[in-house]
N, CA, C and O atoms as CSV, one atom per row, in Angstrom:
chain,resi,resn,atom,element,x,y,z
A,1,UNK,N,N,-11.238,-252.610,41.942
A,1,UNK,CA,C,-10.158,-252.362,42.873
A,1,UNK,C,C,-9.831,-253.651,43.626
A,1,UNK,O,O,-10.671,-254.455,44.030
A,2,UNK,N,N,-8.427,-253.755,43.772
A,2,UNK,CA,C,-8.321,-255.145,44.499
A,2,UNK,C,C,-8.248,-255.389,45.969
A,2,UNK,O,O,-8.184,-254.410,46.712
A,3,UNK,N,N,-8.250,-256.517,46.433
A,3,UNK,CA,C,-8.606,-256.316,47.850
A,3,UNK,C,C,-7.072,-255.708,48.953
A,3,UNK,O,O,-6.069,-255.178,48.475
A,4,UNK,N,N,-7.212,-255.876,49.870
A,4,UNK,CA,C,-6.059,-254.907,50.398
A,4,UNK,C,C,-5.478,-256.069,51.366
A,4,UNK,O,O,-6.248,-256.556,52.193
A,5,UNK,N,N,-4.105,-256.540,51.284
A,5,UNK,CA,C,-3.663,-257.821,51.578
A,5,UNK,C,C,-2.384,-257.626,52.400
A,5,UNK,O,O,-1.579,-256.839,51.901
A,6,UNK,N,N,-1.958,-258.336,53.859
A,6,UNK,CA,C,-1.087,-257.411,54.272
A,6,UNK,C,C,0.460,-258.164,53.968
A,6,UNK,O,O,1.471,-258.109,54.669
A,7,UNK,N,N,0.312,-258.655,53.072
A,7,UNK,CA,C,1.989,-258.729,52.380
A,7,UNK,C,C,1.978,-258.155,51.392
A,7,UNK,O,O,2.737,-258.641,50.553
A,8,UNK,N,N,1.154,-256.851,50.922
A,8,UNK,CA,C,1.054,-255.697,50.079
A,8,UNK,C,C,2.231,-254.629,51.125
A,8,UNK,O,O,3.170,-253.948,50.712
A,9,UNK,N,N,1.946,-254.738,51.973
A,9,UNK,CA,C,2.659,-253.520,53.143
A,9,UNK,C,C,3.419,-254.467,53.234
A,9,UNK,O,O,3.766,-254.852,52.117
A,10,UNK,N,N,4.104,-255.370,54.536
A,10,UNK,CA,C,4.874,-255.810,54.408
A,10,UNK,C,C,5.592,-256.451,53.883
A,10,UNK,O,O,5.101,-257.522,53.528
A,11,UNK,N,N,6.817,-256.275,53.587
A,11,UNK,CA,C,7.596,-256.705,52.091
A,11,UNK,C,C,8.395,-257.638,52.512
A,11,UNK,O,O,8.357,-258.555,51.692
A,12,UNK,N,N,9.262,-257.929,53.568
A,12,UNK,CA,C,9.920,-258.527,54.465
A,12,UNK,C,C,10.732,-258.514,55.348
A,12,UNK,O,O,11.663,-257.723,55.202
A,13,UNK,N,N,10.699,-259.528,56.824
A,13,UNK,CA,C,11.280,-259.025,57.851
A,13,UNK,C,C,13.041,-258.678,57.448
A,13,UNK,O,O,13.655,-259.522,56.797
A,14,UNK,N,N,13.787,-257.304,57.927
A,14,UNK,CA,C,14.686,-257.377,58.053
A,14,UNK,C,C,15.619,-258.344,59.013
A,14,UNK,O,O,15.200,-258.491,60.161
A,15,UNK,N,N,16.649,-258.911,58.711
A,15,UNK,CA,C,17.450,-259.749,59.635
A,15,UNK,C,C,18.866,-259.913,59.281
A,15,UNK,O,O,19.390,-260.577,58.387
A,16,UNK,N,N,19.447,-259.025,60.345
A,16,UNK,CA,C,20.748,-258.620,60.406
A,16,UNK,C,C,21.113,-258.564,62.145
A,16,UNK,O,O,20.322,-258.756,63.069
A,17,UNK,N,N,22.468,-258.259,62.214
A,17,UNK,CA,C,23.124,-258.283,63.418
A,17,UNK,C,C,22.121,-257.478,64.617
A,17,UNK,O,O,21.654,-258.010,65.623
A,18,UNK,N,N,21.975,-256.271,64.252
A,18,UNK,CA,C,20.983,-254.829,64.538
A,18,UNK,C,C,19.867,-255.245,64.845
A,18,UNK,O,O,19.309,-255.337,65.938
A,19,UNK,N,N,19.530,-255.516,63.749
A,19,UNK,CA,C,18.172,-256.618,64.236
A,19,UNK,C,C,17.036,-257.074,64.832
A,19,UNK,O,O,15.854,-256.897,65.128
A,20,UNK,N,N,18.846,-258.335,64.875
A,20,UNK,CA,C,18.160,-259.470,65.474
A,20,UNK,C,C,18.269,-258.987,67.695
A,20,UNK,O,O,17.788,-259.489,68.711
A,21,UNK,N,N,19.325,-257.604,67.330
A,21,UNK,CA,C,19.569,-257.228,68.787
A,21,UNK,C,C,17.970,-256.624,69.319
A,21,UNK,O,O,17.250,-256.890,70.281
A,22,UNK,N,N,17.886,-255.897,68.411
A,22,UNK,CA,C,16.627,-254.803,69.178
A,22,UNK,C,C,14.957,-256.149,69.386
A,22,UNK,O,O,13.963,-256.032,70.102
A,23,UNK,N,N,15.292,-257.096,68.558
A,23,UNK,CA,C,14.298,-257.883,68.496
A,23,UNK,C,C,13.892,-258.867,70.101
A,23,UNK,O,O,12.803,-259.321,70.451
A,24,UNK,N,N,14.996,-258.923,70.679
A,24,UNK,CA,C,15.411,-259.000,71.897
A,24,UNK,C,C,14.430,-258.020,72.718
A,24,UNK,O,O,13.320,-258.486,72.974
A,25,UNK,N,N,14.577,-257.349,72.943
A,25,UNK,CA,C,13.473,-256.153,73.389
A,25,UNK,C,C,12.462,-255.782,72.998
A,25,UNK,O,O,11.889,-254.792,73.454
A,26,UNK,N,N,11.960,-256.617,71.918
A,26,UNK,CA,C,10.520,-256.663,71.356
A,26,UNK,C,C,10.460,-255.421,70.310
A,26,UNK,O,O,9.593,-254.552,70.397
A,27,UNK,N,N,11.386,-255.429,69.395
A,27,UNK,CA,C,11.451,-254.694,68.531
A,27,UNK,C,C,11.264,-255.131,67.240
A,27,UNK,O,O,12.398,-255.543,66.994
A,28,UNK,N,N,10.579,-255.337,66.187
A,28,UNK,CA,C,11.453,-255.908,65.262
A,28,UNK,C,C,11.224,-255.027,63.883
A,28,UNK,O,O,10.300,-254.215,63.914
A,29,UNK,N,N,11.953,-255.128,62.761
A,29,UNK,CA,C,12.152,-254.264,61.901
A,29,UNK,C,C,12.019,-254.825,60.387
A,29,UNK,O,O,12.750,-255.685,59.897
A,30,UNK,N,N,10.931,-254.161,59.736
A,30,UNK,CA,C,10.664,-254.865,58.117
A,30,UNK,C,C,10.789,-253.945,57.371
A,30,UNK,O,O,10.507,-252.812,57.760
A,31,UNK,N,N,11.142,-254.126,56.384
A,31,UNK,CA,C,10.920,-253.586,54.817
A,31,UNK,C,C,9.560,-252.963,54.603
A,31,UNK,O,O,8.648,-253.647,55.068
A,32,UNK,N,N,9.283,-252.111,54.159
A,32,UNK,CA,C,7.318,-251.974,53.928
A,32,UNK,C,C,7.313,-251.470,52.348
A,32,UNK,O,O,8.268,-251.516,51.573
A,33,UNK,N,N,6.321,-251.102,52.152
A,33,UNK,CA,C,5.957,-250.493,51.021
A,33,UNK,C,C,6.162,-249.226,50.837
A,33,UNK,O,O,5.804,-248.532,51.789
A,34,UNK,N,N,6.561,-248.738,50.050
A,34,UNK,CA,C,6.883,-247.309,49.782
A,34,UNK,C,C,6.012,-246.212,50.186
A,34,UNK,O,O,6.413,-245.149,50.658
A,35,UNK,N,N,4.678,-246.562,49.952
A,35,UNK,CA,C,3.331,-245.538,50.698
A,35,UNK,C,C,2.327,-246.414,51.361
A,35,UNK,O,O,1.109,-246.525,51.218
A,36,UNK,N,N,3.291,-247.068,52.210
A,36,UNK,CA,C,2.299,-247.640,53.679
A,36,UNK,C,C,2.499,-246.771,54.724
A,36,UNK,O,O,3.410,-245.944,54.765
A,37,UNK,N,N,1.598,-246.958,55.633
A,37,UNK,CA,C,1.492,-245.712,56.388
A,37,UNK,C,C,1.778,-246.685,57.792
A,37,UNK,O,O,1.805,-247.915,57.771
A,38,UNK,N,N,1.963,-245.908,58.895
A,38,UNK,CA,C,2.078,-246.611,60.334
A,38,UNK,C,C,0.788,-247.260,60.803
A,38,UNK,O,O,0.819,-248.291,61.475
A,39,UNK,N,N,-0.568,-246.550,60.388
A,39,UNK,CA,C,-1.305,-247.472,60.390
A,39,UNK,C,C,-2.002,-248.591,60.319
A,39,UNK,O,O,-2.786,-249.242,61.010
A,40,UNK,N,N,-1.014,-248.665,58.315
A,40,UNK,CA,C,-1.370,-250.042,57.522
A,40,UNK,C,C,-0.108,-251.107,57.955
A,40,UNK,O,O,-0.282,-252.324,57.902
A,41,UNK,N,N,1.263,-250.464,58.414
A,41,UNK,CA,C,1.988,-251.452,59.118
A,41,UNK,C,C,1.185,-252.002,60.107
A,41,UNK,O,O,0.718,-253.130,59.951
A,42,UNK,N,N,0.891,-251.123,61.451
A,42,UNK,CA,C,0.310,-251.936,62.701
A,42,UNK,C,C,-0.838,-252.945,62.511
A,42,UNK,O,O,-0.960,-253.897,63.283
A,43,UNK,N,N,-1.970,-252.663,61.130
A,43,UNK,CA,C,-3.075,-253.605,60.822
A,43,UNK,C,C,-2.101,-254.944,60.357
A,43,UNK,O,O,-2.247,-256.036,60.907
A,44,UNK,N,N,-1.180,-254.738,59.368
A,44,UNK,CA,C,-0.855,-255.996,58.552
A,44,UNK,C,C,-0.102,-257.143,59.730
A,44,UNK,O,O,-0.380,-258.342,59.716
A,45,UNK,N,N,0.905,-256.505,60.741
A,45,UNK,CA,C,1.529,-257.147,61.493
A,45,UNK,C,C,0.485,-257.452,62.586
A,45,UNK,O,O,0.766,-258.443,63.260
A,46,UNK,N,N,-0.819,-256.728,62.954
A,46,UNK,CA,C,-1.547,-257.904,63.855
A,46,UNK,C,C,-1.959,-258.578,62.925
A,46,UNK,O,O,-1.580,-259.734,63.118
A,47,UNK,N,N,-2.582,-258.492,61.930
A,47,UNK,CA,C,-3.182,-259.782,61.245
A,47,UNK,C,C,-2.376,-260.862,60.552
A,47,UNK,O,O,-2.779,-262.005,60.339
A,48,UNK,N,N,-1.336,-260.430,60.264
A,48,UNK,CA,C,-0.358,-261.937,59.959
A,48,UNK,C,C,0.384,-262.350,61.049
A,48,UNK,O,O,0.600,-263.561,61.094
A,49,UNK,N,N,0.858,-261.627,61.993
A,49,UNK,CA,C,1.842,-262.764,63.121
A,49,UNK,C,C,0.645,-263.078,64.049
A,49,UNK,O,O,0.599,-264.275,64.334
A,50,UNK,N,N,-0.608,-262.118,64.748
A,50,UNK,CA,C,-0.966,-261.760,65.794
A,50,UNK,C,C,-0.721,-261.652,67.182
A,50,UNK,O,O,-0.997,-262.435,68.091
A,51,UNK,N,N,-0.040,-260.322,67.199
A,51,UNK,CA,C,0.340,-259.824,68.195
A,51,UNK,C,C,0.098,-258.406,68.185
A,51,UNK,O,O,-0.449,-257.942,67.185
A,52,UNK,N,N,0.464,-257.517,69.283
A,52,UNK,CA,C,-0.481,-256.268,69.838
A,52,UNK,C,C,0.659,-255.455,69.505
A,52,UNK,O,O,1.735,-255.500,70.101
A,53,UNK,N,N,0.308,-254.509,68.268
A,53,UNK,CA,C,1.807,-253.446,68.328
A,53,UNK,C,C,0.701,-252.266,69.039
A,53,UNK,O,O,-0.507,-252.038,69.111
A,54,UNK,N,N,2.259,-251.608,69.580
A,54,UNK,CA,C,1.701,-250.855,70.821
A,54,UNK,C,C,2.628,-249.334,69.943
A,54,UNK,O,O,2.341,-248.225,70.395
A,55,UNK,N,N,3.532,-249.387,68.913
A,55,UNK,CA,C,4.111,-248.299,68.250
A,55,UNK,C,C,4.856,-248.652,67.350
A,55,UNK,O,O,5.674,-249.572,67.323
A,56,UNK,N,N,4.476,-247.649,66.325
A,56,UNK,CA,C,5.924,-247.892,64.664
A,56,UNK,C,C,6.026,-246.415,64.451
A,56,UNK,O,O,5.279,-245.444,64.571
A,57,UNK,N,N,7.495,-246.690,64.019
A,57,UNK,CA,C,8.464,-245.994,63.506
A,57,UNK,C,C,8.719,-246.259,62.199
A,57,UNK,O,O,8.720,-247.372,61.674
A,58,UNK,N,N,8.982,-244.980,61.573
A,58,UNK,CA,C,9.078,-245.336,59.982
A,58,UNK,C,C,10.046,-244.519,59.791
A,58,UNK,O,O,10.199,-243.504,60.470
A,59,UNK,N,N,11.146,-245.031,58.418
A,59,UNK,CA,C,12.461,-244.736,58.379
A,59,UNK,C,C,12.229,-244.584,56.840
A,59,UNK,O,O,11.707,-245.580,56.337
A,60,UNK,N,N,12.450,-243.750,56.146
A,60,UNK,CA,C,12.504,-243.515,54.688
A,60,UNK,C,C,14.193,-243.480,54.540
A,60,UNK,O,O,14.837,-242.634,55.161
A,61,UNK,N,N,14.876,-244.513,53.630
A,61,UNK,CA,C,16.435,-244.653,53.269
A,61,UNK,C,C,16.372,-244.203,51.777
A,61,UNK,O,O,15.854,-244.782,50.823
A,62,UNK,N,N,17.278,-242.589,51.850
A,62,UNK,CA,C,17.022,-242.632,50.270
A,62,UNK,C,C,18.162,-243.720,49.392
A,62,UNK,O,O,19.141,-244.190,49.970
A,63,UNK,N,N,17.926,-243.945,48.281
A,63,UNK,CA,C,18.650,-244.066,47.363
A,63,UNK,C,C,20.174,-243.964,47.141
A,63,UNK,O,O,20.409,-242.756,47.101
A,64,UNK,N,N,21.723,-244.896,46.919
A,64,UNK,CA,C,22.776,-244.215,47.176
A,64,UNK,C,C,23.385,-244.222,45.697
A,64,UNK,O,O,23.129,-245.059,44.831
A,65,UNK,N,N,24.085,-243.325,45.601
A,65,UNK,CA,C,25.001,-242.624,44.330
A,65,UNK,C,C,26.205,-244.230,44.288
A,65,UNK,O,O,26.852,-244.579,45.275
A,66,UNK,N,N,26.241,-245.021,42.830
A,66,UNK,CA,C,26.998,-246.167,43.068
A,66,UNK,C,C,27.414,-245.725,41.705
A,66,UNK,O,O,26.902,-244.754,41.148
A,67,UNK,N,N,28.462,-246.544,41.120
A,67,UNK,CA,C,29.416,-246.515,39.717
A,67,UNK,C,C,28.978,-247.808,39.875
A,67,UNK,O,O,28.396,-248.195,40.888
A,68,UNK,N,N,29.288,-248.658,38.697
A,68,UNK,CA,C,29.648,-249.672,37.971
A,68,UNK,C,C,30.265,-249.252,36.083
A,68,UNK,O,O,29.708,-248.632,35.177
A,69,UNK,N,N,31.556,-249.916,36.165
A,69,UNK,CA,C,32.192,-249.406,34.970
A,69,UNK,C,C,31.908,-248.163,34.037
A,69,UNK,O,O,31.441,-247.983,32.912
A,70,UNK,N,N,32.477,-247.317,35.171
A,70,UNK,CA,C,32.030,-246.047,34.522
A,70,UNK,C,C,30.459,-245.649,33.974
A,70,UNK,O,O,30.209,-245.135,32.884
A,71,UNK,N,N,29.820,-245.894,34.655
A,71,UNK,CA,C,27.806,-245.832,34.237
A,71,UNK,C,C,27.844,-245.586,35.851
A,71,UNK,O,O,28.491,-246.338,36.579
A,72,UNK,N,N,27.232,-244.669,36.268
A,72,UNK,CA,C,26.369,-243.834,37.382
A,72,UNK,C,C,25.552,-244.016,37.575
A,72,UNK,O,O,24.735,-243.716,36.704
A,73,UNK,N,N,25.046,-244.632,38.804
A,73,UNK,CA,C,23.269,-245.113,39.189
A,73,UNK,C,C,23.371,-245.032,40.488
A,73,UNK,O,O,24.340,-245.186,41.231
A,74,UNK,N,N,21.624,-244.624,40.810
A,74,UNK,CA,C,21.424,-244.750,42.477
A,74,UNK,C,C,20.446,-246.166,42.273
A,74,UNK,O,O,19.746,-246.620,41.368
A,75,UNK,N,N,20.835,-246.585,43.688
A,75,UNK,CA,C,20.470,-247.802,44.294
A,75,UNK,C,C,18.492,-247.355,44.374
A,75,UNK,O,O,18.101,-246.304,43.865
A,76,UNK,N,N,17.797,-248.039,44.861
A,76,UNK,CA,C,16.457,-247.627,44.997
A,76,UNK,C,C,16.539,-247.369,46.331
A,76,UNK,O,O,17.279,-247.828,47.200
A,77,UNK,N,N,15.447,-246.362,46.366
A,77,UNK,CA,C,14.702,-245.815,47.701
A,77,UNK,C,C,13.971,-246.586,48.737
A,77,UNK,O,O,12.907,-247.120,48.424
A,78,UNK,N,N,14.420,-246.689,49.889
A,78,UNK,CA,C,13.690,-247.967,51.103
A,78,UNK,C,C,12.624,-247.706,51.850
A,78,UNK,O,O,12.849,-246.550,52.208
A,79,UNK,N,N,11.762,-247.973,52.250
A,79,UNK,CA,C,11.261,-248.017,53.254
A,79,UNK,C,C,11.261,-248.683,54.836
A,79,UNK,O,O,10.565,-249.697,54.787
A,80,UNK,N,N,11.586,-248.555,55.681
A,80,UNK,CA,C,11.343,-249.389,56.789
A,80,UNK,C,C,10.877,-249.196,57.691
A,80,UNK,O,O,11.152,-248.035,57.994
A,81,UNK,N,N,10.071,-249.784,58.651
A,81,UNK,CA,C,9.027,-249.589,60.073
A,81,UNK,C,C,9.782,-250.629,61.022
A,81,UNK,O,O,10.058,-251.803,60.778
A,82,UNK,N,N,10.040,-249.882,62.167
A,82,UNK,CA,C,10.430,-250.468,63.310
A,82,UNK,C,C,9.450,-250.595,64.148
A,82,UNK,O,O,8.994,-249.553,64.618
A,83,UNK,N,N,8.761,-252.118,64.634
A,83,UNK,CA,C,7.522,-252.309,64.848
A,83,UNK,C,C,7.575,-252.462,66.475
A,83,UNK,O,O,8.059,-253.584,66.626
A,84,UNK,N,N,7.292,-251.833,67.949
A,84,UNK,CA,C,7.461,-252.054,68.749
A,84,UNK,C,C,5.840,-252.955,69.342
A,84,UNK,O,O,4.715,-252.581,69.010
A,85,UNK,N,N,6.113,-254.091,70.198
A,85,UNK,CA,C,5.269,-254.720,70.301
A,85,UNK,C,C,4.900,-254.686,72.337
A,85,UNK,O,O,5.481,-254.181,73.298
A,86,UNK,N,N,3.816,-255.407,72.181
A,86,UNK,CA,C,3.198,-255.533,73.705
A,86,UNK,C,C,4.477,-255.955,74.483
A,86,UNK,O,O,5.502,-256.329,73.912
A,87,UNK,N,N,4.324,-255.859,75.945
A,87,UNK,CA,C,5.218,-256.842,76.810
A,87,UNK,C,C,4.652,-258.450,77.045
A,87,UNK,O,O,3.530,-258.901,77.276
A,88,UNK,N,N,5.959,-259.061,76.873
A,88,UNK,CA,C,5.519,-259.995,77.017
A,88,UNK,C,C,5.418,-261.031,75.538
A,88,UNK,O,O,5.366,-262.258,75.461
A,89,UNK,N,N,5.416,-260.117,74.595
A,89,UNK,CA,C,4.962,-260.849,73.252
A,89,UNK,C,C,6.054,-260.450,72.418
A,89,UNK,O,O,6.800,-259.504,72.671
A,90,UNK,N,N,6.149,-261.398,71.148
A,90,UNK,CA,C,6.927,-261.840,70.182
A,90,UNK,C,C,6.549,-262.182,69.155
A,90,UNK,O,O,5.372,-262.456,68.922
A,91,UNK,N,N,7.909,-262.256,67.952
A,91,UNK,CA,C,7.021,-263.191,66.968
A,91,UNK,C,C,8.022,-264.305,66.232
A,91,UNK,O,O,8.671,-264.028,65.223
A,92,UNK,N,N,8.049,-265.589,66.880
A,92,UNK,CA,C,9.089,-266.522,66.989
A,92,UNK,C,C,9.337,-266.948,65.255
A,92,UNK,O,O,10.386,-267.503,64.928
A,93,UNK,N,N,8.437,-266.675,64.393
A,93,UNK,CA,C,8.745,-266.749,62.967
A,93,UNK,C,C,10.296,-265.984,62.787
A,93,UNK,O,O,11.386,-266.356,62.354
A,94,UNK,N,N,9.879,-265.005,63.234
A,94,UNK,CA,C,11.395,-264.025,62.365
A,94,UNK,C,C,13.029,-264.629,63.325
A,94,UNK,O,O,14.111,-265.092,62.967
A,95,UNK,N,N,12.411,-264.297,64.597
A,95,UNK,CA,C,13.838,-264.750,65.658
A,95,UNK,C,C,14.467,-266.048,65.652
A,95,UNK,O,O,15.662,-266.221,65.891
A,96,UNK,N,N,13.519,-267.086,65.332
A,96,UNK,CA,C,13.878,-268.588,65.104
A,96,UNK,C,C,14.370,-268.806,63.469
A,96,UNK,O,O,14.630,-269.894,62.956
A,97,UNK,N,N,14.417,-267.631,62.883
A,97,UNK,CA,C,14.844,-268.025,61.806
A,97,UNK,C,C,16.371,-268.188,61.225
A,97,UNK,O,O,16.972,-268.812,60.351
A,98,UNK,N,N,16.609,-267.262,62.232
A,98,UNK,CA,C,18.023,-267.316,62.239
A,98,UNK,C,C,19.096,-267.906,62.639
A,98,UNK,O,O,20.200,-267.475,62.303
């Protein structure tokens, strides 16, 4: 069995208008793995940025109904965790990136 690595869960930070707003308020919002749990979010994000999440939210986006030249397909299924953090703390990787 292989070891358990936390850019297995996190897949990558989202960064958009939305965002980059709530990130402002110590919010910030990633992509995860399809069966990561709020737990394995809060371990992976203290051990790669280190900082204190204090609550996550998890958002399952299904799949959307798209055409391309007459052929019918859904888009894939999302995951995302909205990671709320300590006061006071940040994580200047994602906000400075933009």
């Amino acid at each position: 069995m292989s070891e358990w690595h936390p850019t297995d869960v996190l897949i990558h930070p989202v960064v958009s208008e939305k965002s980059m707003d709530i990130a402002a308020q110590g919010r910030y919002v990633f992509v995860v793995s399809p069966n990561a749990t709020k737990a394995d979010v809060r371990r992976a994000v203290r051990e790669l940025y280190g900082v204190e999440v204090v609550k996550v939210n998890i958002i399952n986006l299904p799949g959307k109904p798209k055409m391309w030249r007459m052929h019918r397909f859904r888009t894939p299924r999302r995951r995302k965790a909205i990671v709320t953090l300590a006061a006071g703390q940040s994580i200047p990787e994602i906000t400075e990136a933009v």
